[in-house]
N, C-alpha and C positions, 0 to 999 in steps of 0.2 A: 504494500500500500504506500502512497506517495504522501510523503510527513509535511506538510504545512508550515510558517512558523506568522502565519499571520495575526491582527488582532482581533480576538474572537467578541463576537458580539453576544452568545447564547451559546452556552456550552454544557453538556456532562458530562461527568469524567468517563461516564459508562458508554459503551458501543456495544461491546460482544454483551448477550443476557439481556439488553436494555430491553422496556416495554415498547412494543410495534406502535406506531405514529395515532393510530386510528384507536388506541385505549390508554395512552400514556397522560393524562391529566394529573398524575405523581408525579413522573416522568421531566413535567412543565417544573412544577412544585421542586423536584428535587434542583433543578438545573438555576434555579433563581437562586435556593438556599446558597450554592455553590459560588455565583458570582456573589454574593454578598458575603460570605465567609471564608470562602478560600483560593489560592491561589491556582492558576492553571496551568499546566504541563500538557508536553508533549507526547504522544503515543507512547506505549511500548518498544516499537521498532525504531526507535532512536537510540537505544541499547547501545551503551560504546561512545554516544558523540555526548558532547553538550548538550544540556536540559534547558531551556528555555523557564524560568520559571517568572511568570507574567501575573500582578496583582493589577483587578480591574475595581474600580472605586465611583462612585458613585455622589457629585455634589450639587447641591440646588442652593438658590442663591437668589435676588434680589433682580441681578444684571449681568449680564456676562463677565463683565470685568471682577465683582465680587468670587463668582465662582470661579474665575480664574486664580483671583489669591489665595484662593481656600487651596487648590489644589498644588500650586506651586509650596504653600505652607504644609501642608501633609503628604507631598508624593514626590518634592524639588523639581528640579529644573528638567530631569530627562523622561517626565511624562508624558504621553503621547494622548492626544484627546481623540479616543474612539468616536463620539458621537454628540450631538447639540442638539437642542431642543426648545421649547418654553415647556416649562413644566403645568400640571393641568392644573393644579391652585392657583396659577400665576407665578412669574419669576422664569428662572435658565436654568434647565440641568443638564448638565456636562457629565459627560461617561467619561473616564481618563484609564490607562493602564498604563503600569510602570514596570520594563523587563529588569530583574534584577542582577542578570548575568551579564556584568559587565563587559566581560570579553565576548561574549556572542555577538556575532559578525549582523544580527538586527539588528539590537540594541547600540551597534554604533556606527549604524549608519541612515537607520528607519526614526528614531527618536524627532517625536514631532512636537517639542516643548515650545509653547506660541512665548512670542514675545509681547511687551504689552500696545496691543493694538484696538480696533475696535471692532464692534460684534460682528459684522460682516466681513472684515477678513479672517476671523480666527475660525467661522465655519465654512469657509474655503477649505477644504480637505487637502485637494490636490495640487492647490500654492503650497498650503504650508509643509507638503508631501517632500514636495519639490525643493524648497527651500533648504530643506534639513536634510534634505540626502549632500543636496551640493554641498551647504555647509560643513559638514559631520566631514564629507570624503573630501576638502581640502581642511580639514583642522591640524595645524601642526602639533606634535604629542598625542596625536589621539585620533590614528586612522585606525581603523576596522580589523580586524584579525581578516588577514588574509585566507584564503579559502583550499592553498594551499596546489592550483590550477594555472597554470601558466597563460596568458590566453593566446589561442593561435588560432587564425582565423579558418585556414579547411577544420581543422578539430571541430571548431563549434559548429559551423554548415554541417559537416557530418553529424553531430550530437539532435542538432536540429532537425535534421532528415531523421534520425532514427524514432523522434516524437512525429513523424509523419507532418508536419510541419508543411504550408505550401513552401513550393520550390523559391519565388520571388521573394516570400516575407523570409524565410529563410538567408537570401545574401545583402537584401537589407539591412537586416539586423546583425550582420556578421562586420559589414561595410561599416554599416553607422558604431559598432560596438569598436572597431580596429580603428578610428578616428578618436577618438577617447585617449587612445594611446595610455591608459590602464594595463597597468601589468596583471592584474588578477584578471583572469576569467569571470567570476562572478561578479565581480563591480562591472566590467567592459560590458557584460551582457546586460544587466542592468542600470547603466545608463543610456543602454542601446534601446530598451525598454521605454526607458519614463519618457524619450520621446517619441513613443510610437505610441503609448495607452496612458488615459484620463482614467483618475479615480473618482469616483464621488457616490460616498455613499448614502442609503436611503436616511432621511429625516423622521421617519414612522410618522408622518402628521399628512393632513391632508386627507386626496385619495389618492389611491393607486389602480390599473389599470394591468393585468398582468395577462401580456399575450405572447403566443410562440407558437410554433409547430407541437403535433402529436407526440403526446410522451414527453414532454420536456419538463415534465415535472412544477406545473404552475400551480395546480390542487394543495402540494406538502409545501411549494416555498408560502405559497397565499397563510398557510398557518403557521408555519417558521416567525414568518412577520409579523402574523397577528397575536402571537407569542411573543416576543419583543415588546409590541406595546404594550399588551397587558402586563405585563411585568414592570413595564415603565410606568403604570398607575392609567394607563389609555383608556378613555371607552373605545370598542371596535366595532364592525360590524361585519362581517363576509356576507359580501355578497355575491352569488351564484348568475352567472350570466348564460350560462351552459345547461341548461333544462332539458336539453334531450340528449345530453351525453349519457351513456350507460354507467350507470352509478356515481356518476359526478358529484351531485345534488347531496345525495345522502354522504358521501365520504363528508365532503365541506361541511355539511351540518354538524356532522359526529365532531368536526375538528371544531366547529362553533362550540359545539354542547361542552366538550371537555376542558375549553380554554375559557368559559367564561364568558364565550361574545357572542353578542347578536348575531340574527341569521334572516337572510333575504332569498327569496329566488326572484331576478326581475329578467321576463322575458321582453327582450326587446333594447333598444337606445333609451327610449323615452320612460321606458319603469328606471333605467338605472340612474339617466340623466337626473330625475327626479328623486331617486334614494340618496344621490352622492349630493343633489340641494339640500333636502332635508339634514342629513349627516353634517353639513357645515353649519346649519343654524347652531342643530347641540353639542357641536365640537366634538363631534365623535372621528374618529380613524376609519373611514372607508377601505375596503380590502376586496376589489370585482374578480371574480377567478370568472375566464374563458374557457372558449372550446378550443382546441387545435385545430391550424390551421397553416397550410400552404403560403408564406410571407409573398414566395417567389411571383405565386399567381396572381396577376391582376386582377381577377375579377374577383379574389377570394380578399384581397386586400382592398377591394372597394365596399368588399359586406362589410368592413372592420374598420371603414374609416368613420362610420357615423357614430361608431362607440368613441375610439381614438379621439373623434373630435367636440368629444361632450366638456361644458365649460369646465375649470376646476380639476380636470381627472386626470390624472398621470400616467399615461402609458409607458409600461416598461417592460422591456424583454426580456425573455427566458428561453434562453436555448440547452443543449445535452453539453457536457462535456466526452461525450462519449460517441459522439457521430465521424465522420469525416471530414478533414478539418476544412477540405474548399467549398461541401455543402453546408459548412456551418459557417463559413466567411460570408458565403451566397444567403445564407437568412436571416446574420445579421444587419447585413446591408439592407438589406432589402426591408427587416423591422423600421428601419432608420426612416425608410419613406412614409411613413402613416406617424411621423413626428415623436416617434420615442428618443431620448435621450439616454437613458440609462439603461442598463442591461444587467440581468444577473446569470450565472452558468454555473449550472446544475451537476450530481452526480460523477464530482472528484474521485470522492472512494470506487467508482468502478473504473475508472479512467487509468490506465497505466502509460499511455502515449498522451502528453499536453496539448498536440496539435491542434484541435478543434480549441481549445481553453485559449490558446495562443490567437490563433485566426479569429476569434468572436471578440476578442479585446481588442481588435487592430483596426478594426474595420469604420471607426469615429465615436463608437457608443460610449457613454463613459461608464466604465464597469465599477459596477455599488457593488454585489458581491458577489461568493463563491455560496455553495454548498457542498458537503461530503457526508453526509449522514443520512439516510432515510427518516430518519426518526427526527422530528418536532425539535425536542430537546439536544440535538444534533447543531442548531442553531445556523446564522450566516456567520462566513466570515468574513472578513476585508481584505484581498489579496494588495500586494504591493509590486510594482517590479522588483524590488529588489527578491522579496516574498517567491517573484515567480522564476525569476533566473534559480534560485537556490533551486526549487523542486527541477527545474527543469537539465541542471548540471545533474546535481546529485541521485536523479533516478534516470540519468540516463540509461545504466547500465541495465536497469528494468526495462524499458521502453525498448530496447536490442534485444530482449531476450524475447518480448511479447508479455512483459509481468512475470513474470515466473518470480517465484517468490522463496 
């Protein structure tokens, strides 16, 4: 399985024995105790390397600027702000995580410690993303643990073919990462990265708008997130757009029932358009789960535009991590045209070649997150370039073999 080290948003410590998505309402229960009591590590199969050991904190505050000093006073300067908010009493709450492993090669080089600025640029993700990698990798006394990979540019083109990678993004990213003139391999490929993919992750406020092709997993991310809010103190609401998909309907309610949140079925533009109005009067968290559907086909993207284009509603994509990576460069483009902005990709854990993970982040969308978990309590994560050069050096050797484990 391909180890991560990004910052987790929802997390269990449990995978293997864990409760199946569609009866884990403990499951939710346990995963919240967890970010609020303990710290989060990395799988098993990290056996042997450095542990990441990552504390996530949780401050509400007045105004952005408050909650900032609360956090820089109890987590210092190399906390990393997961996520922003207004909180539902009123005020900001700011999610922060702080990795403790000083020598691990995120921790000095991902660390997103805002400086003091104002509320709109500190929930910038992907400036302040950006800022703090350049920073961090030219600080004198205090560059990154080397990854211990030389970089050479056929090596990575090859490493990159071996994750099935298309051929073009491929010497792209080989081109762009060899200009860098970085002697690590994993810095060169990651900053070959952050200028080829935008982060930005979801807000949980609002609505959301979740469309993709078949199987892409929109049903479990729809409660991943509405998980999330609830746990942030959210009202929510799912709502079912998909009323004649075979068992759609009832999965999302079950995941309504067990999380706490309302539950809609609106057949049509105009039932939804009308819940996601309603839903902003009482400041509730809208969450629309779709049907699959073909992005590619015209005429299947003109049925989608009248949802796409309801006032207030945020379209955003979900694709496989698990497809072919030119059919999944070809659907997230093609999302891109019914005005989505954001993307998330799905199904890490089955995924042993990155390709598709790589092509779907390339393609303009900016990528809010990952998932690798079936299960609910499995949570999102935040990929990072840096984040994604590591999996994609470091399981190279899986991805040649076809996963073999």
């Amino acid at each position: 399985m391909i180890d991560f080290k990004p910052h987790l948003l929802l997390s269990s410590p449990a995978v293997a024995g864990e409760v199946p998505s569609t009866c884990e309402a403990e499951g939710v229960r346990v995963a919240a105790t967890n970010i609020l009591r303990h710290r989060l590590t990395p799988s098993p199969a990290l056996a042997g390397e450095e542990r990441l050991a990552m504390q996530l904190r949780t401050f509400i505050a007045d105004d952005m600027r408050a909650a900032l000093a609360k956090m820089r006073d109890e987590m210092g300067p190399d906390a990393i702000i997961v996520s922003s908010q207004r909180a539902k009493e009123g005020g900001v709450l700011v999610r922060a995580a702080l990795d403790e492993a000083d020598t691990d090669l995120e921790a000095a080089a991902n660390a997103a410690a805002p400086e003091a600025q104002d509320e709109a640029a500190v929930a910038d993700f992907e400036t302040g993303y950006r800022d703090n990698l350049i920073r961090r990798l030219r600080a004198t006394g205090a560059s990154p643990k080397q990854s211990g990979r030389s970089f050479n540019r056929a090596e990575l083109i090859a490493l990159l073919r071996g994750h099935r990678a298309p051929e073009a993004l491929s010497h792209a990213l080989a081109e762009t990462a060899e200009k860098t003139a970085l002697s690590d391999m994993t810095l060169a490929l990651a900053s070959a990265l952050d200028k080829k993919m935008r982060i930005e992750p979801l807000e949980f406020a609002g609505a959301l708008l979740l469309i993709g092709p078949h199987g892409a997993g929109k049903t479990a991310t729809a409660a991943k997130i509405a998980a999330h809010a609830r746990m942030a103190g959210r009202d929510v609401k799912l709502i079912a757009a998909d009323a004649a998909g075979a068992g759609a309907v009832a999965r999302l309610e079950a995941f309504a029932n067990h999380l706490g949140a309302r539950f809609l079925i609106a057949d049509g533009a105009e039932t939804v358009a009308n819940a996601v109005l309603e839903c902003g009067l009482e400041k509730s968290f809208a969450i629309v789960d779709t049907a699959g559907f073909d992005p590619r086909n015209a005429k299947s993207r003109t049925a989608f535009s009248a949802l796409a284009q309801i006032p207030d509603l945020e379209a955003v994509s979900v694709v496989s991590a698990c497809g072919d990576s030119e059919e999944t460069a070809e659907i997230a483009s093609a999302l891109s045209l019914l005005g989505t902005r954001r993307l998330i990709v799905t199904g890490l854990d089955l995924a042993h070649r990155l390709g598709a993970l790589l092509a779907a982040s390339t393609q303009g969308l900016n990528l809010a997150h990952v998932t690798r978990s079936p299960y609910v309590a499995g949570g999102l994560e935040t990929l990072t370039p840096l984040s994604l050069a590591r999996a994609l050096i470091e399981s190279a050797g899986d991805a040649d073999r076809g996963g073999a484990q």
